[in-house]
C-alpha positions as a printed Julia matrix, in Angstrom:
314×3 Matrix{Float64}:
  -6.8   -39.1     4.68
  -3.97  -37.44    3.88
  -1.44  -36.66    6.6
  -0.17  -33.03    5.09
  -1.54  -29.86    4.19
  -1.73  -28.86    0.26
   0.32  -26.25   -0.59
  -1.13  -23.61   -3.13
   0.45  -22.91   -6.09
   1.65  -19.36   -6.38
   0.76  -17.06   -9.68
   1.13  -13.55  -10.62
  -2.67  -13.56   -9.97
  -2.37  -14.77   -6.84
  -2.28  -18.41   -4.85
  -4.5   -21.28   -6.36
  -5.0   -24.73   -5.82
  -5.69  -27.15   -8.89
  -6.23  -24.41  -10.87
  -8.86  -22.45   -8.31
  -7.68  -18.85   -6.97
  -7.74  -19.3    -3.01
 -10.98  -17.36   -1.73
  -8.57  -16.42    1.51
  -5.34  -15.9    -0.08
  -3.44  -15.51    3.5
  -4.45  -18.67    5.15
  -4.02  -22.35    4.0
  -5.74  -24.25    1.36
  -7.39  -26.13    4.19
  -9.21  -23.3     5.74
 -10.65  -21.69    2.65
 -14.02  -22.0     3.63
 -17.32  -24.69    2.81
 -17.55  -22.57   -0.61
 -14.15  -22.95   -1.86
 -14.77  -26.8    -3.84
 -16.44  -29.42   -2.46
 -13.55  -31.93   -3.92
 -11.27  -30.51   -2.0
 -12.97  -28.59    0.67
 -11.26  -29.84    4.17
 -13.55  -28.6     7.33
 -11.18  -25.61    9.43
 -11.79  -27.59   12.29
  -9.52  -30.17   10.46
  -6.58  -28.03   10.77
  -6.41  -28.95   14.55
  -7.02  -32.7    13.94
 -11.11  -32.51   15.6
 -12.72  -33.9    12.47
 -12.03  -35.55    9.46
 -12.61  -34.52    5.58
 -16.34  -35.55    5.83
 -18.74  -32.42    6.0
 -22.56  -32.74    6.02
 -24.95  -30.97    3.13
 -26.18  -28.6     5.54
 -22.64  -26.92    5.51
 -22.36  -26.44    1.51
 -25.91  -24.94    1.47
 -25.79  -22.17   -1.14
 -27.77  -19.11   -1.2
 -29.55  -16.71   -3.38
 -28.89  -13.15   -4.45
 -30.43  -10.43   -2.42
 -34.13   -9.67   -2.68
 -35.95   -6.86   -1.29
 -39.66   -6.35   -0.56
 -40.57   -2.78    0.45
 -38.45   -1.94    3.21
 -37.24   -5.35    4.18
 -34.1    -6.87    2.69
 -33.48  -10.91    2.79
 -30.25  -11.77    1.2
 -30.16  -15.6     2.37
 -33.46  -17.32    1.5
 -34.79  -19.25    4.82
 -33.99  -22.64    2.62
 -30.09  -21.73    2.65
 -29.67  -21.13    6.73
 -30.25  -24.94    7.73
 -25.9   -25.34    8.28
 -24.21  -24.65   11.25
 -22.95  -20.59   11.88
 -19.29  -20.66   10.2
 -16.44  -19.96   12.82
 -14.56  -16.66   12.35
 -12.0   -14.77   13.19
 -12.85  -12.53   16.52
 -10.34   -9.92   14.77
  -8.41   -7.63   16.83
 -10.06   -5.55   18.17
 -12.51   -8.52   20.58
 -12.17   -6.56   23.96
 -12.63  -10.42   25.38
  -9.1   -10.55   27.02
  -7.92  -12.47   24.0
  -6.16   -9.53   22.47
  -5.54   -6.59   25.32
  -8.11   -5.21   26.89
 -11.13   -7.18   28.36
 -14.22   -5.68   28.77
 -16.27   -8.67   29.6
 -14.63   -8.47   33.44
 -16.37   -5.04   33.56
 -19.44   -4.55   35.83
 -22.85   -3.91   33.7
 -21.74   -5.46   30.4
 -24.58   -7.41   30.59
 -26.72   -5.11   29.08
 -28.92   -4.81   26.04
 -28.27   -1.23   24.8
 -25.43   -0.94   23.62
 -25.1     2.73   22.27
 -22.77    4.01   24.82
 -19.75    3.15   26.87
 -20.55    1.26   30.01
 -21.81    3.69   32.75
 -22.27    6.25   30.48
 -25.61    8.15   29.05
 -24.16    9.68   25.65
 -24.8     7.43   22.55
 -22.38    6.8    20.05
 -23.68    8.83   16.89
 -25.24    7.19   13.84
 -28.25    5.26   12.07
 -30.0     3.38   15.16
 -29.96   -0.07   14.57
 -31.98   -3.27   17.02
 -30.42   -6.57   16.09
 -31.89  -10.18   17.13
 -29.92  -13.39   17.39
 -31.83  -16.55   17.72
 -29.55  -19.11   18.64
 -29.98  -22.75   19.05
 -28.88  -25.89   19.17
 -27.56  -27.87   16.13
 -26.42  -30.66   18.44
 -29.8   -31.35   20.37
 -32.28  -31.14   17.54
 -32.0   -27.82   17.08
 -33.7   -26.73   20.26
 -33.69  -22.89   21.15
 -30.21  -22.42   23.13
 -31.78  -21.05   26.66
 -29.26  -19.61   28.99
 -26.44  -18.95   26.29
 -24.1   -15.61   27.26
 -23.88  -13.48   23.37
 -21.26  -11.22   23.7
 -21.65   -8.87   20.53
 -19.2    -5.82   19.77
 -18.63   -3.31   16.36
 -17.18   -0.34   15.12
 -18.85    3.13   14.88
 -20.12    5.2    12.35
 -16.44    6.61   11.49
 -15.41    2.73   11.95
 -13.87    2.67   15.13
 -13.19   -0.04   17.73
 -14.18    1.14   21.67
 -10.92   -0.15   23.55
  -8.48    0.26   20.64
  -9.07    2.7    18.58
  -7.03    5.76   18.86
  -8.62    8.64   20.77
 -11.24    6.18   22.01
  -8.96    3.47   24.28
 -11.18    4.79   27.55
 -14.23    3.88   25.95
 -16.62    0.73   25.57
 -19.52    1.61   23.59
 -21.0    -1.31   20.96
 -20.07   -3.53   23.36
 -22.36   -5.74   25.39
 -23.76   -9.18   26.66
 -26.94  -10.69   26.42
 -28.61  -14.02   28.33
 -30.72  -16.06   25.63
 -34.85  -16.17   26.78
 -36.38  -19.86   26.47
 -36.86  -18.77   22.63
 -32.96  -18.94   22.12
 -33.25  -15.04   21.54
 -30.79  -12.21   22.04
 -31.32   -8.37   21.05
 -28.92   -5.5    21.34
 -29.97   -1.61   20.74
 -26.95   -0.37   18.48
 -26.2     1.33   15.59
 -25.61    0.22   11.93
 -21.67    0.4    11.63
 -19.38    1.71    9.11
 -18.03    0.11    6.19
 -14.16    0.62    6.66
 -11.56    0.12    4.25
 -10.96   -3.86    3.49
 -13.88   -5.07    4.65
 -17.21   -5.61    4.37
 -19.94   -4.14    6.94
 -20.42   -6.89    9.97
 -21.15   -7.37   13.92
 -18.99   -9.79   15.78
 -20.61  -11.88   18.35
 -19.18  -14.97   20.45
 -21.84  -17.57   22.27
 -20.83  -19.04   25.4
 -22.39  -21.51   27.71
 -23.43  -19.49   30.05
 -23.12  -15.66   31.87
 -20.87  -16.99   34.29
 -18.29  -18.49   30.86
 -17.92  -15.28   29.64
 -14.78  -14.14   32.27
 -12.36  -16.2    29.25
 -12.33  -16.18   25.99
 -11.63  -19.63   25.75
 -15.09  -20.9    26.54
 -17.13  -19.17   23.56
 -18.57  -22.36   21.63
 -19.18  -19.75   18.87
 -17.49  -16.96   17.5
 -18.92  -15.86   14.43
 -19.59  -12.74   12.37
 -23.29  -11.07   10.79
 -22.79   -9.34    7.38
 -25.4    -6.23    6.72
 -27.32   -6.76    3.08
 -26.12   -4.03    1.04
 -29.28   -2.76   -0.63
 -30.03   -1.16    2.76
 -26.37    0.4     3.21
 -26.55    3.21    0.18
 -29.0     5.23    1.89
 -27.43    5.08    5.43
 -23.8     5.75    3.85
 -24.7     8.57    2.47
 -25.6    10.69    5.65
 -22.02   12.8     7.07
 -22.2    10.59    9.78
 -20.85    7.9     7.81
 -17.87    9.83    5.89
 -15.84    7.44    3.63
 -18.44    4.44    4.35
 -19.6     5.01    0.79
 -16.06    4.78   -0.76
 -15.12    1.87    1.0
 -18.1    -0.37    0.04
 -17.41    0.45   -3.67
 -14.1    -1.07   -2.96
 -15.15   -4.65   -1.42
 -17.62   -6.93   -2.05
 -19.53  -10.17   -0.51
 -17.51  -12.59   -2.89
 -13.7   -10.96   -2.07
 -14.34  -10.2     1.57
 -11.93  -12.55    3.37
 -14.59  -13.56    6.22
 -17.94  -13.53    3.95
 -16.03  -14.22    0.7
 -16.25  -18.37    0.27
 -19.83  -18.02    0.63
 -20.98  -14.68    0.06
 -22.15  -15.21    3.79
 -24.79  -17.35    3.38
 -25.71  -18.5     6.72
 -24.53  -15.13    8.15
 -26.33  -12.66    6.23
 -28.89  -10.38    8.58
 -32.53  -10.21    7.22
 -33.38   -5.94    8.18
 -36.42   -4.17    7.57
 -36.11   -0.28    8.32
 -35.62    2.91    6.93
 -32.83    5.93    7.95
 -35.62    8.34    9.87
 -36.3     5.68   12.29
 -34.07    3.05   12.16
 -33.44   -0.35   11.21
 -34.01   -3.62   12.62
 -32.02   -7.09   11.8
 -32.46  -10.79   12.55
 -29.99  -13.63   12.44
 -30.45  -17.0    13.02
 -27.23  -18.72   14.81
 -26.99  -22.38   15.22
 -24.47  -23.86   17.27
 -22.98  -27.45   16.95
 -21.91  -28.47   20.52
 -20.89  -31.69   18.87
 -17.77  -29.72   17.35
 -15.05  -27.78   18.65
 -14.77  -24.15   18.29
 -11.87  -23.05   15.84
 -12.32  -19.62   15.42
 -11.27  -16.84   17.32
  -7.47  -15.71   16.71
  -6.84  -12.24   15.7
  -5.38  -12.02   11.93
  -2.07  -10.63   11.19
  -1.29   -6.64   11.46
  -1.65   -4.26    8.22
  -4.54   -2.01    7.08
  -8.01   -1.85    9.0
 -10.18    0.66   10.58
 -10.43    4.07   11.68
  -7.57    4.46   14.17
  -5.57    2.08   12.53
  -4.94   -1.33   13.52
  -5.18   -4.56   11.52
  -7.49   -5.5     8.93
  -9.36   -8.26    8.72
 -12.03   -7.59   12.15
């Protein structure tokens, strides 16, 4: 094994590595991502000395382009989500404590609607939206993962953060916690988010052990991110409740998105059936490898981002 990290080779097109543009041209050759080259793909959890060079099959599994039948949009096939959910960035905008403010010390975040700030009755305008995580257990035979805390958080329809944001500090809405039923299963009542400039459309979530974990961010065993298909997205952008949505998603794609992009988020990809007049409603499966340490979570550098301002990269 080699005791040093590659360094890229800079171009006017960018960084590569023998030859290979970087898929994440900000971070190291070692944390490109499983889609990057499997000769010299180097697991991110390397970078902190947890696991060797070896990854499993299940990691590299590849995935199809997007099909749709009727109203229901699958853009990984069910063959392509057997690897464990890829770590990513929480961003910075995670209201966990890690980065400012921490809403998961509030009273009633554990809550399944999520449309409105804590304590409040007004929802958040825009498309509703139900979302399902099934989460389970990579490390124990991929048993359902009862009794896991998902904490799951987005922007709005204008593609704003609750907490950050400016005008909206006071606020928590799209924010909220969930216990996992003896099925591994999670839903939140939400909204479908914006698309904001530099990135494309996604929920955050973390897992934790357990409800009582979720007081520090340090304990998630999962932070991940769900991408939205994008054969859904036209006809929900183009309502005024998602001004600029449409531009933005014209300007990024699945394959140069820094989270999605070494993969074109093939194990994160939502299945959603739906329709704009009465919503939409996604599934995800999550599985979580105990087995490994977490090495996602850190908030990206400042520049560019969201409504509000703020970095990019969430």
């Amino acid at each position: 094994m080699a005791d040093h990290i590659p360094e890229p080779v800079h171009t006017p097109e960018g960084p590569t590595y023998e030859g290979r543009r970087l898929a994440r041209p900000t971070e190291e050759v070692v944390d490109q991502g499983a889609g990057f080259d499997v000769k010299t793909l180097v697991s991110r959890r390397s970078v902190l000395g947890l696991i060797g060079l070896g990854v499993g099959a299940s990691v590299l599994a590849a995935c199809g382009g997007a099909t749709t039948t009727s109203a229901t949009s699958t853009a990984a096939s069910t063959s392509a989500a057997t690897g464990e959910i890829p770590d990513e960035t929480a961003g910075p905008y995670p209201g966990d404590g890690s980065n400012g403010p921490d809403v998961l010390e509030e009273a009633g975040i554990v809550r399944s609607d999520i449309r409105s700030s804590i304590g409040a009755d007004a929802p958040v305008d825009g498309v509703p939206l139900s979302f399902t995580f099934t989460v389970t257990d990579l490390a124990n035979d991929d048993v359902p993962f009862e009794n896991v805390a998902v904490y799951a958080w987005h922007c709005d329809a204008q593609g704003r953060y609750s907490m950050y944001s400016e005008g909206v500090e006071n606020e928590s809405w799209l924010r909220g916690v969930q216990v996992a039923d003896a099925d591994g299963r999670v839903t939140f009542k939400s909204i479908v988010p914006a698309c904001y400039s530099g990135r494309w459309p996604h929920i955050h979530f973390e897992v934790y052990p357990d409800v009582d974990s979720i007081t520090d961010s340090a304990n998630a065993i999962s932070t991940s991110q769900m991408a939205l298909p994008e054969d859904v997205l036209g006809d929900i952008y183009a309502l005024s409740a998602y001004e600029g949505s449409v531009e933005n998603l014209a300007q990024v794609s699945l394959a140069n998105d820094n989270v999605f992009g070494d993969d074109d988020g093939a194990l994160q990809m939502a299945t959603i059936s739906g329709d704009t007049d009465s919503g939409y409603v996604a599934s995800l499966a999550v599985r979580v490898d105990t087995s490994t340490a977490a090495s996602a979570g850190a908030p990206p550098s400042a520049g560019g981002g969201p409504a509000g301002g703020g970095p990019a990269g969430s």
